[in-house]
N, C-alpha and C positions, 0 to 999 in steps of 0.2 A: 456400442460405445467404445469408443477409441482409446487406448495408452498411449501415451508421448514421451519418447527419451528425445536429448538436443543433445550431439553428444560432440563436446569439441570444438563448437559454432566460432567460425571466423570469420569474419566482413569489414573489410576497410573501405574506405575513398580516401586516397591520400594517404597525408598523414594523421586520417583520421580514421579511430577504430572505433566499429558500428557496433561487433561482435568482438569478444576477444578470449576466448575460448570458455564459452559460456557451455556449461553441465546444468541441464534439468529431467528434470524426471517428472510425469503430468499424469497422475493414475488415472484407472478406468471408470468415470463416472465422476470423476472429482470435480469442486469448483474452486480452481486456484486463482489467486489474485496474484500477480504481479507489479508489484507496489514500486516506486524509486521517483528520484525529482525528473525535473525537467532537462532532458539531455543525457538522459540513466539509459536510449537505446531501446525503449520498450518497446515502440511503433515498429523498429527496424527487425526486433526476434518475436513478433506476431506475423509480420512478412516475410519472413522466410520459413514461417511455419505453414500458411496460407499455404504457401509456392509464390505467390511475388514477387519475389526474391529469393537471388538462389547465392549459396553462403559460399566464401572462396576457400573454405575447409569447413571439415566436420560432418556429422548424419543428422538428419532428421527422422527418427524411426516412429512410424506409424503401424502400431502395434507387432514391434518387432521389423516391420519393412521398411528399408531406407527408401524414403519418397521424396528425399532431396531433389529431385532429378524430375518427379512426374511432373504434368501440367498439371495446371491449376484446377482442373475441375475433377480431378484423380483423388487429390487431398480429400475431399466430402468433409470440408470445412467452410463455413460460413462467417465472414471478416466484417464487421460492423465498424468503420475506420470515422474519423473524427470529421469527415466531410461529408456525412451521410450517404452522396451519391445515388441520390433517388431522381427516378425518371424523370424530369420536367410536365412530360405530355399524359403522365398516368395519376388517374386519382391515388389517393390515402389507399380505397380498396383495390386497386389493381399493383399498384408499388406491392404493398403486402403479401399479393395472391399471385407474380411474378412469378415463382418457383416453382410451385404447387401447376400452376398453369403450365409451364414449361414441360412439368411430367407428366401430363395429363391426368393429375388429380382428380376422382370424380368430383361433382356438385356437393354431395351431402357432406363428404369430407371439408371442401372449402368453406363449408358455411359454418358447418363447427369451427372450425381454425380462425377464420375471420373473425366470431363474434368474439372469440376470446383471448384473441389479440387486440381488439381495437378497445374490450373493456380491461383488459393489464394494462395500456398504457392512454387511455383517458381520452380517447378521441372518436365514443361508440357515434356522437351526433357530426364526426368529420371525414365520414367513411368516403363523402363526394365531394373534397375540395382536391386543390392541386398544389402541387407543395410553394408555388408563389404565393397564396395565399396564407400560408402558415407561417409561425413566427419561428424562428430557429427553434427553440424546445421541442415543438409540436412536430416538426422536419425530423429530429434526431429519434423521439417515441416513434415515429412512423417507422425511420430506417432500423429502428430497434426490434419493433413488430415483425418489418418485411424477414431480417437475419433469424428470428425464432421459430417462423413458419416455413424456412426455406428447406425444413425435413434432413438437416446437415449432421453430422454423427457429432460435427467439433465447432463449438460455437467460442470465436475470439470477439473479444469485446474492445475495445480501443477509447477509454475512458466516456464509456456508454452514457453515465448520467450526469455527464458534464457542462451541458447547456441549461440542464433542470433548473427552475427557482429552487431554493432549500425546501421548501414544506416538502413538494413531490417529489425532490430526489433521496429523501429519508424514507418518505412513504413506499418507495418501488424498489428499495435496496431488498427489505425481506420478498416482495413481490415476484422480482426477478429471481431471485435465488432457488424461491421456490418453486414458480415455474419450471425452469431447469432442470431441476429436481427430478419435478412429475414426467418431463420429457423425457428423462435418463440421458441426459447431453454431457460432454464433459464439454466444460467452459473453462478458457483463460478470458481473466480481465484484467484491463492494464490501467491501473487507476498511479496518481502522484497522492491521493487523499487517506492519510493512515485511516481515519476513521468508516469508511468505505469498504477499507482491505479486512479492517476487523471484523464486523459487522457479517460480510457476506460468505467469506472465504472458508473452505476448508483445511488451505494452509497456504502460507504468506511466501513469496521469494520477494526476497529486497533483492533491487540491481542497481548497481552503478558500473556506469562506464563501460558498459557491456559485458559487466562479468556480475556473475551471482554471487552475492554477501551470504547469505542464510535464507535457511527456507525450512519453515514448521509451522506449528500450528497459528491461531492469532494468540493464543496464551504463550506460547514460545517465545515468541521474538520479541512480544512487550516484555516478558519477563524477566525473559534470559537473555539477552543481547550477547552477538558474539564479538561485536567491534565497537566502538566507541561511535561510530556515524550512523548504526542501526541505533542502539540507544535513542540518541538525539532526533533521528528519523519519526521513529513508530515514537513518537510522542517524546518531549522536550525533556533533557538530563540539563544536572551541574555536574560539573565536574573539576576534579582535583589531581594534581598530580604531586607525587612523592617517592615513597621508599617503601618496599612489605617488610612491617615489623614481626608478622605473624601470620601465619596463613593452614592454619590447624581446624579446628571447630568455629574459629571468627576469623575472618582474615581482618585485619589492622594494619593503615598505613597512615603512616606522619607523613607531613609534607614541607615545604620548606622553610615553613613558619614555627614548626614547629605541633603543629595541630593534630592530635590522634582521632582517625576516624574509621568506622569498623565498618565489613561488609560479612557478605555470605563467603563460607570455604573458596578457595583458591588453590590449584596447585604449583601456584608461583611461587617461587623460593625465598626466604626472607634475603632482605639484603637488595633486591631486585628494583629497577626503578617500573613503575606503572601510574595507571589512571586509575583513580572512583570516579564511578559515575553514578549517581543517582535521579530517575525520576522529578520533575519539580512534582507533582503528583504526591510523592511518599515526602517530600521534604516539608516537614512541618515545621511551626514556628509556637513559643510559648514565651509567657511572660515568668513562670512559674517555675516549669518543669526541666530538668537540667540538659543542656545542649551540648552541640561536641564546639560549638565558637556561640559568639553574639554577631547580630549582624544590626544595622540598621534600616528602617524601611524606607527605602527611596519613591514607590510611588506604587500604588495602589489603582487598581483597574478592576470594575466591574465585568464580570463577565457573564450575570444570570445566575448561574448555579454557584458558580463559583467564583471568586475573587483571586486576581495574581497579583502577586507581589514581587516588586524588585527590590532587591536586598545587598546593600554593599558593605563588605566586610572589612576590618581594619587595614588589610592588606591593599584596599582599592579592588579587592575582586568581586564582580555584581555577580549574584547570584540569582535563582529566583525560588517561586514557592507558590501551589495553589492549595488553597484552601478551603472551605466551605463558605458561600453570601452570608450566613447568618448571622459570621464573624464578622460580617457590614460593623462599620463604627467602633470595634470596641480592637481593632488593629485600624493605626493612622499614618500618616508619613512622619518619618521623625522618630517614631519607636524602638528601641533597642531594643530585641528581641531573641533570647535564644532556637538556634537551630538544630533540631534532632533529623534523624529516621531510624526506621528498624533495622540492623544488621539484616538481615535477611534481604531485604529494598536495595541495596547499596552492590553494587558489581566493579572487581576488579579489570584491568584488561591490561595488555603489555602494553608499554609504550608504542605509538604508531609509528612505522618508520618513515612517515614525512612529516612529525610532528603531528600537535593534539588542533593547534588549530586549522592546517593545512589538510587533516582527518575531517573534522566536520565542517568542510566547505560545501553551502549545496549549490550543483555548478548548474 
């Protein structure tokens, strides 16, 4: 199993930067997701990790060797890319057994490999169609199959279970992982779906723009945010900006209304302008229990387990808030409502230097 350092990665077109001096570090056996929106660069730093691309500065070290430079079949990485690129003329079972065949895998090996690939990804009765016949899902599980059977030390994923309907791509999240696992592969997977990157990973890099934000565990980056657009990323913030009244055992910031509102310790200096951000998650709503504002409820959304609420405050600022379904009915539109969260829930950050809304633009 492989170790991955990216050390420095640069890639332009133009005046557009693909890479832009991205640092990662990818341990031995690990299963990292690399999470970011659309236009964050992932597809571009899984191809130059491949050798697809080769970077106009920087190393790619493959366990310690810069392989920036080898061909593509030096790397002993297998790219599972969002066009599947499965053979036309070859069945479900020859697409899959491709690699294996290529090395000259004996018989009993492939026939293990085969059953237990076509039963991971649900196609043991499509062993003999050809991928015209298959509907994109069933195309993408097959190229999925072919990349896990291809005996590869480093398996890159390229937002793998993208084409799934929801039931099976919840269902294969632990599936795959665990797979993985038992192979001893170290896998990057390049998903834009926080709930995905949670779920599989053993630890999260957020990318934008071709540079790496953070990167820790999935309790990490939901909890502790290091910028205000990871926040908002790995699951939805409100946020406030003001002044640190206090930044001791609670950090406490007023803001231009007037409003005091506490978070977790900070080492930002009182006096200092910054953002709270908080979770809509942790931001609860009570008719009873004392808040840091009132907000009123502008509109109410089912969402199953849980119920959101858009919430607009005297100042004209919409906030939001989820809550539990079973608060169904007994919160309605129209409600004046106080708004809490825990100190502990609520995170400082400095001011962005291109501004808080220009901060979480997702491009």
């Amino acid at each position: 199993m492989p170790s991955i350092k990216l050390i420095g990665l640069k890639k332009s077109y133009g005046d557009i930067k693909a890479a832009d001096g991205l640092d990662l570090e990818i341990n031995d056996g690990e299963y990292l997701c690399l999470l970011g929106p659309t236009g964050a660069r992932k597809t571009t730093t899984l191809r130059i990790i491949s050798g697809l691309l080769k970077p106009d500065e920087g190393k790619v070290l493959l366990n310690d060797e810069d392989c920036a430079e080898l061909e593509v079949e030096n790397h002993k990485a297998a790219l599972l890319s969002q066009t599947y690129a499965l053979f036309p003329q070859l069945t479900v079972e020859e697409n899959i057994l491709f690699g294996l065949n290529i090395r000259g895998t004996d018989e009993k090996t492939k026939e293990q490999v085969l059953i237990s690939m076509l039963d991971l990804v649900r196609l043991s009765g499509r062993s003999d169609a050809y991928p015209a016949e298959l509907s994109g899902g069933m195309q993408q599980r097959t190229a999925l199959a072919r990349a896990l059977a291809s005996g590869a030390d480093l398996l890159l994923l390229d937002e793998p279970l993208r084409a799934l309907d929801a039931r099976l791509r919840i269902s294969l999240r632990k599936e795959l992982r665990s797979l993985i696992k038992s192979l001893k592969m170290t896998a990057i997977h390049v998903t834009h779906d926080h709930d995905e990157a949670l779920v599989m990973a053993d630890r999260v890099a957020i990318i934008r723009q071709g540079r790496i934000l953070q990167v820790g565990t999935p309790a990490d980056v939901w909890d502790r945010p290091i910028t205000p657009f990871v926040a908002n990323f790995v699951g939805q913030s409100n946020f406030f900006t003001g002044e640190i009244l206090e930044s001791g055992s609670v950090a406490s910031l007023r803001t231009d209304d007037g409003m005091v509102l506490k978070a977790r310790p900070t080492e930002m200096a009182p006096g200092t302008k910054a953002v709270l951000g908080v979770k809509i998650g942790n931001t609860d709503v009570s008719r009873d229990k004392p808040g840091y504002f009132t907000a009123r409820v502008e509109r109410v959304i089912f969402e199953g387990r849980n119920l959101h609420l858009d919430l607009k405050l005297e100042n004209g600022q919409v906030i939001s808030s989820k809550i539990p379904s079973w608060r169904r009915g007994k919160v309605t539109e129209g409600d004046l409502l106080n708004v809490h969260w825990e100190d502990i829930k609520g995170t400082v950050f400095p001011i962005p230097p291109g501004g808080l809304e220009n901060e979480l633009k997702v491009e």
